[in-house]
N, C-alpha and C positions, 0 to 999 in steps of 0.2 A: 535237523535245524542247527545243531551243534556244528556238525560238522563243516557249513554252509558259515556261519560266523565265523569260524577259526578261518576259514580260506580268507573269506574278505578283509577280516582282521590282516593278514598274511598281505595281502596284496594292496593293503591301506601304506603299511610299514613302509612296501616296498616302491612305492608311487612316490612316498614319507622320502625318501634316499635319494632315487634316483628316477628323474621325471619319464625316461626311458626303457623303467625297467618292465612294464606292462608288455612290452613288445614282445619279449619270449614267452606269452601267452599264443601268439601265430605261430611260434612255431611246431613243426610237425617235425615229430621227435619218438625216436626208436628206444624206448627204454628195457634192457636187458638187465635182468637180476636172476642171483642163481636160483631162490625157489622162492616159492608160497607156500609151504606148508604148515607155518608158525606166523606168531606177529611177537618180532624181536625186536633187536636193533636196527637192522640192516633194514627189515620191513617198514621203521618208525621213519629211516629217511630215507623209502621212497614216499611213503605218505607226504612228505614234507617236498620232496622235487615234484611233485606231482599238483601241488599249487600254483607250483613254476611254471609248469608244461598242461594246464587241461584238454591239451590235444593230444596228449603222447599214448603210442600205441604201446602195449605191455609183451615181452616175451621172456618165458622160461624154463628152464628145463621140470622142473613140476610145482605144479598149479592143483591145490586142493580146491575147488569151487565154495564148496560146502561152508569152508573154515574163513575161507578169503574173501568172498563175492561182493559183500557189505564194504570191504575196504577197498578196493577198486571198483566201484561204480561209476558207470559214467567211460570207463578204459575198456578195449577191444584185447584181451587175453590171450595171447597162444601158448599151448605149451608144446615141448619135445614128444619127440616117439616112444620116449622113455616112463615116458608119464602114467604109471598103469599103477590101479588100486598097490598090487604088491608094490613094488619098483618103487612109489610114491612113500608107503609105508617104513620102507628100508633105506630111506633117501643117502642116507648118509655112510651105510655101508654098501653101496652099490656105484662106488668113484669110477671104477676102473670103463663105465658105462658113459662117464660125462663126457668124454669126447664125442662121442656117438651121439650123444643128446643135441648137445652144442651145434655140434656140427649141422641138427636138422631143422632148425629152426629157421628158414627163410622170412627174410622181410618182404612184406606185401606189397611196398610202394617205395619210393624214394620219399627220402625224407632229408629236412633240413640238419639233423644232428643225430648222429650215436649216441646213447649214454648208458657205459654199462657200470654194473653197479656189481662190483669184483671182492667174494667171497672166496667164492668157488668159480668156475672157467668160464663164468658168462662174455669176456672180453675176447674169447675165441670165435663169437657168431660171423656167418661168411655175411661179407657186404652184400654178396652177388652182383650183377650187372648192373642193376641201377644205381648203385649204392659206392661203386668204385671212390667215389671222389668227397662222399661228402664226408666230413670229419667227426671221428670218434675220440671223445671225451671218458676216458672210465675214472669211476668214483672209486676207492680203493680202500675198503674197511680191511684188508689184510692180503699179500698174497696168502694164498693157502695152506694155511695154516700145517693140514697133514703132508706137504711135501715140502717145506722151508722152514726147518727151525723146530718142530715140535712132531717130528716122527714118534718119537717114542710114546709121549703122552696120548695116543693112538693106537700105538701095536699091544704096549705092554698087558692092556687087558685082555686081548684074543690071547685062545687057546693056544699052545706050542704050537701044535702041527699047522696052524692056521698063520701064525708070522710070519713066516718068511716068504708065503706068499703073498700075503700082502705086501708087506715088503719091496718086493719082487714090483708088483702092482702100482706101486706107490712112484718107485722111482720111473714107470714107465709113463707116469700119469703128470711128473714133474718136466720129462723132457716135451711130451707132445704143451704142455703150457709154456715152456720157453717157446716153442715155434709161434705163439701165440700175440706175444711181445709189441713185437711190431705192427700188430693190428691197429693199433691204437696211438693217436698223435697226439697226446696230452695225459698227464694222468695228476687225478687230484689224491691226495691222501688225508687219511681222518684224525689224524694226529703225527704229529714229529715221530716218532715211535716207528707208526706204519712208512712215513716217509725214508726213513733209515732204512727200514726191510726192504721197501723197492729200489734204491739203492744199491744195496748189498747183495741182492737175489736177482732182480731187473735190470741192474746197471743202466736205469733211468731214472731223471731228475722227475719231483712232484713239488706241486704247491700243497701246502697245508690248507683245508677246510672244516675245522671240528663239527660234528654229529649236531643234530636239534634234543634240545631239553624241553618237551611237551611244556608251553607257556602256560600250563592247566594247574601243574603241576608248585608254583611260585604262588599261587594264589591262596588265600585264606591268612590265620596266624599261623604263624611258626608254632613247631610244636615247643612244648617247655623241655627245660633239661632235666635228662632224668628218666627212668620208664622202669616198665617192669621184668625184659627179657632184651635180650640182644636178638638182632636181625640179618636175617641172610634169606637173598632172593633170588633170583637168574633158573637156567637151565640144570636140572642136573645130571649133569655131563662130566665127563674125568677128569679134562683140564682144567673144571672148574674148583677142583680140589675142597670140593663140600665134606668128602672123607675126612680131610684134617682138621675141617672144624668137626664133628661126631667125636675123633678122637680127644682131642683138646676139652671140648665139652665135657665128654663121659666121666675124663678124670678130674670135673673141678664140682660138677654137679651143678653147676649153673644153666636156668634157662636161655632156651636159646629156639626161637621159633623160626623153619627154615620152609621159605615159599616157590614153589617152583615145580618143576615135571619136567622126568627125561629118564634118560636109559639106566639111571643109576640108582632113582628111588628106593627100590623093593630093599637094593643090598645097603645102603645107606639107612634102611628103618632097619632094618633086620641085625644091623650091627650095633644100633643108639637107645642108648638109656630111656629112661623116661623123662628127663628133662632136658629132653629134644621133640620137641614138635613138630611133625610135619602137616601143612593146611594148603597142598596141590597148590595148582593156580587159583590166580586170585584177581579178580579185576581191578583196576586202578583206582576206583575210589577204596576197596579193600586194602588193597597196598596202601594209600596213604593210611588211613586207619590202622594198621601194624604197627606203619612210621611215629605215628601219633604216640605209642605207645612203648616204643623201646627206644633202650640206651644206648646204642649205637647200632651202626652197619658191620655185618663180619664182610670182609670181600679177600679169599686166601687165593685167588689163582691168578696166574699174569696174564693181561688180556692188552690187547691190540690197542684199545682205546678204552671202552668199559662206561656207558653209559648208566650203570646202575648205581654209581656211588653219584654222580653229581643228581639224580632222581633224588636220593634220597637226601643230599644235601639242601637240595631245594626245597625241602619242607623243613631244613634247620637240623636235621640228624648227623652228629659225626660220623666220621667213617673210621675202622681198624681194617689196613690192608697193606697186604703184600708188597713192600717196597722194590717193583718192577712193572715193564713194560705202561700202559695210559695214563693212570692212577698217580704217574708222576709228573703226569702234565693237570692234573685237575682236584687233588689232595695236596693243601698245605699243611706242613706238620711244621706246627712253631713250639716247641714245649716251655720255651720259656716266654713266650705271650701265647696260652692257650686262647687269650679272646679274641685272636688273629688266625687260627688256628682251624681249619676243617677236618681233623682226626691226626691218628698216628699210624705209623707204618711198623712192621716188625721185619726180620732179615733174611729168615730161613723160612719155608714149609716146612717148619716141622710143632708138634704140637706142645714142645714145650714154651716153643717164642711167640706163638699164640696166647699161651695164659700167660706171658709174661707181660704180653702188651693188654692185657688185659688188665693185671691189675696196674702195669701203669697206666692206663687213662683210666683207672677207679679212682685213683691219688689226683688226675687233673680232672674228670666229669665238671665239677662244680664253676670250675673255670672256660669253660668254653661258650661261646656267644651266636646262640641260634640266628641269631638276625644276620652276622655278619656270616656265619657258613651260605645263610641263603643269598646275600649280597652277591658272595664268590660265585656262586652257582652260576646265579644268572646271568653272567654274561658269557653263559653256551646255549642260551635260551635259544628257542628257535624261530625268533626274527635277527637274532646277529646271525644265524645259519643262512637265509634265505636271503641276504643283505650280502654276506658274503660269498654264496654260489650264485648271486647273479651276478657279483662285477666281475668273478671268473671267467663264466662264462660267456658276457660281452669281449674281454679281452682276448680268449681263446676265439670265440668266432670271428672277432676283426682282427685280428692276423694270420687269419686265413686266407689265402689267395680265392 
């Protein structure tokens, strides 16, 4: 039932804008994402183009049923050949494979629009025959990350003997995605950030489209200023540099409760004090209840765009993070009007500029203005999302021959 008012609500907004934007509800639409095996970001906006599109047929290279089915109801699923319990489970260290995926995934039918949704190589799928002409639109949360820009933060934890064939792998996995390029007549990007990376790696122009902020999420009071532990949530994964808060933490002895699951867990407990918490995943109204209760967001890694610090603003929480890559498009740092002010940035990864900006925003906390971080927030909400990928994408489809 929820789910059913969030759409109408969605399609209220958007009737609310533009009297014609009902119409890409007829359309029959190809949506290509790189997997389902988590519900992330990148998962959060398809839920969200999928209000757009309730015809759109879904393809990917792996599809967990088990984990997913509930979120795509109502969508016709296919996934890759690649798709197998193991191959599913290793999804991410099994790259050198995604060509192979990509490439199997045929479209059933012609359809009025492409749309893929570019993590990893899903923007590589063949039109085939029916498909030559009609035009592909990719949504662009990052070129890929492990072959543009962030090699290292990838290799350096495999074994010796094991880098350099990766390595090896990686840059072979980089040239078959350049063939891949011109697949595609349009591309949107999720932030300035990502825009710039396509750019400089694609040597193709992008419109900007920021991410959806689950509108669930702006609702109730603000929490107060103030709490009992610091907060840190997301994946954990290497880039996400959750190490450096463990270490920063370890040595100040301060709580700090860290929410999330990934390949990094076991050595991430195995290295942190006791006042470091770890509480796996946690469902959303969980997650707000954390929020509820700590003094800020830790957020120490550079990220593409980074939906997890304006989640947390939108219940009125500051943020402390890494002054690079999204976070500089959705973190105001004003120190000298902290009541204008959605957190502070520090300059290095490293754990002593961690506890530095720690205890400077101990010296501003009292100064910062929940109401006005969640003000900021929300206008990434996700009906300015849905407002803004539909006038895209009437502009993109009428200047199509």
């Amino acid at each position: 039932m929820k789910k059913s008012k969030t759409r109408n609500e969605a399609r209220a907004v958007l009737a609310a804008a533009d009297g014609n934007a009902l119409n890409l509800a007829e359309l029959e639409v190809a949506v290509i994402h790189y997997w389902f095996v988590t519900w992330r970001g990148g998962e959060k906006v398809i839920e969200s183009l999928l209000k757009l599109f309730p015809k759109a047929d879904i393809y990917t290279l792996f599809y967990d049923e088990a984990k997913m089915k509930n979120h795509l109801q109502g969508h016709e699923v296919q996934a890759s050949v690649i798709n197998t319990p193991f191959l599913r489970k290793h999804h991410q260290k099994v790259f050198p494979l995604y060509p192979k995926g990509v490439q199997s995934l045929k479209l059933k039918k012609k359809y009025d629009l492409i749309l893929s949704s570019e993590s990893g190589p899903a923007k590589g799928i063949p039109r085939g025959k029916l498909n030559q002409n009609t035009p592909h639109l990719c949504y662009v949360h990052t070129p890929m990350r492990y072959c543009y820009g962030f090699e290292r933060a990838y290799l350096e934890p495999l074994p010796f003997l094991l880098r350099n064939l990766a390595a090896n792998r990686l840059v072979a996995l980089r040239k078959w995605d350049e063939t891949t390029v011109d697949n595609v007549d349009a591309f949107l990007a999720n932030s300035v950030n990502v825009q710039e990376r396509i750019r400089r790696f694609w040597r193709k122009e992008a419109k900007v489209c920021y991410p959806p902020i689950e509108l669930d999420l702006f609702m109730g009071e603000v929490k107060p200023l103030g709490g009992e532990y610091y907060l840190s949530f997301g994946a954990l994964t290497p880039y996400k540099k959750v190490d450096l808060l463990v270490q920063a933490f370890n040595q100040t002895g301060k709580p700090l409760v860290v929410i999330g699951e990934g390949s990094e867990k076991a050595k991430l407990k195995a290295a942190a004090k006791d006042n470091i918490r770890f509480v796996g995943y946690q469902s959303l109204e969980k997650v707000k209840s954390w929020i509820q209760g700590a003094k800020a967001l830790l957020f120490a890694g550079e990220e593409d765009f980074g939906m997890i610090p304006l989640e947390a603003m939108a219940q009125g929480l500051p943020v402390i993070a890494y002054k690079a890559g999204g976070v500089l498009e959705t973190v105001v740092e004003n120190r000298q009007q902290p009541d204008k002010s959605s957190g502070i940035f520090f300059l290095r990864q490293e754990a002593r500029e961690v506890n530095q900006a720690l205890e400077d925003f101990e010296q501003l906390e009292a100064k910062f203005d929940p109401i006005w971080i969640r003000s900021h927030a929300r206008g990434f909400g996700e009906d300015a999302f849905l407002v803004r990928f539909t006038q895209l994408v009437k502009e993109f489809m009428e200047q199509r021959p």
